[in-house]
C-alpha positions in Angstrom: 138.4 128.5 153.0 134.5 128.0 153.0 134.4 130.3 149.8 136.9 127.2 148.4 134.8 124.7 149.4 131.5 126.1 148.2 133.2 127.0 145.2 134.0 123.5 144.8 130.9 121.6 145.7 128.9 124.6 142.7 131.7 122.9 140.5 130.5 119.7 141.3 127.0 120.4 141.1 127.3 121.9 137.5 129.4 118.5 136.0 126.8 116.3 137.3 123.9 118.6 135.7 126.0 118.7 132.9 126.1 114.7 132.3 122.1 115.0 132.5 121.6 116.7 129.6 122.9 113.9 127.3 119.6 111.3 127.9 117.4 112.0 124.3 113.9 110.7 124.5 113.0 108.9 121.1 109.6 108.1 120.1 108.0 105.4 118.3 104.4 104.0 116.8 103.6 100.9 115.6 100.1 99.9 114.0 97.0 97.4 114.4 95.0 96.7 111.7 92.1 93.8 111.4 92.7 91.3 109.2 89.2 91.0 108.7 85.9 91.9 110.2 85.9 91.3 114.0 88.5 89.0 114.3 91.3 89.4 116.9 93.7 88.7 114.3 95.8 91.8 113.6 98.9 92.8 110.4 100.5 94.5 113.1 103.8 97.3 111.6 106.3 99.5 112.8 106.0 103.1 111.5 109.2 104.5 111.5 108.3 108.4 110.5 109.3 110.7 107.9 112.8 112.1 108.9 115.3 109.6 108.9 117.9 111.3 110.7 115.4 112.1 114.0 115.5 108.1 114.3 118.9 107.2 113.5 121.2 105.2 115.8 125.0 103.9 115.1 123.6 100.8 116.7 121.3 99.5 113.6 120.0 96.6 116.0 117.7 99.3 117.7 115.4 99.6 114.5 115.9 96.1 113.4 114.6 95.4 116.8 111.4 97.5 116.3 111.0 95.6 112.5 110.2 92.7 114.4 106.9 93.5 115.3 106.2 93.7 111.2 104.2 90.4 110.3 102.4 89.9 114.0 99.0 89.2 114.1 98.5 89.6 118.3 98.6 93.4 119.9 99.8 91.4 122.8 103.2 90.0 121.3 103.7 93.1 119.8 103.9 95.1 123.3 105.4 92.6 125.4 108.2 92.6 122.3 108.5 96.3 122.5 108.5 96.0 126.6 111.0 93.6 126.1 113.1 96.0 124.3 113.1 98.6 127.2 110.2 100.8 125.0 107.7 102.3 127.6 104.1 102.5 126.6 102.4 106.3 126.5 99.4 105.9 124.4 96.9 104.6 122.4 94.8 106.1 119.7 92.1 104.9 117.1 89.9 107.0 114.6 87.2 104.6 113.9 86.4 100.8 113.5 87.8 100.7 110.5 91.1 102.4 110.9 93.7 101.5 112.6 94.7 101.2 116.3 97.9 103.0 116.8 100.3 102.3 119.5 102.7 105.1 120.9 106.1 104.2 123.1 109.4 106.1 124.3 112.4 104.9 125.3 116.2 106.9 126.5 119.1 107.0 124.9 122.2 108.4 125.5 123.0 111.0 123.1 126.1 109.3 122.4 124.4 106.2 120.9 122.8 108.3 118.6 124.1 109.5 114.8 
């Protein structure tokens, strides 16, 4: 009788590791670059990679979502828009003064909202 009930709790144990391994961690980066000279005015843009099917969702709002930061001139809009989105923040890199500041978030996603 204890071997049945073991038996049964290992079951249980394995279906609810099982559901785990459908959370997929999806990356993005969006850019900062001056307008001009020192000004905190920023063309801010969402880089969406090179692979298109390694950032596809059957859900299209997701990217249209992450378009929106295209245009913005303040790094602050643009990450309270992407925190808004349920994006966490991970980094930030730059390579000089003159380059640009790029931004680097993760979110989850079900592997069933992915195509």
């Amino acid at each position: 009788m204890i071997k049945k009930i073991l038996f049964a709790f290992f079951m249980l144990g394995i279906r609810y590791t099982s559901f785990s391994q459908s959370i997929i961690n999806k990356y993005c980066e969006i850019e900062a670059y001056h307008k001009s000279g020192f000004t905190s005015v920023f063309t801010i843009r969402f880089v969406p990679g090179n692979i298109d099917s390694l950032f596809s969702f059957k859900d299209s709002s997701v990217v249209v979502g992450l378009k929106k930061v295209n245009g913005l001139s303040s790094i602050t809009d643009a990450l309270n828009l992407l925190a808004e989105q349920g994006w966490n923040f991970i980094a930030v890199t730059t390579t000089a003064s003159v380059g640009p500041i790029k931004f680097f978030f993760k979110k989850e996603f079900d592997r069933k909202e992915l195509n």
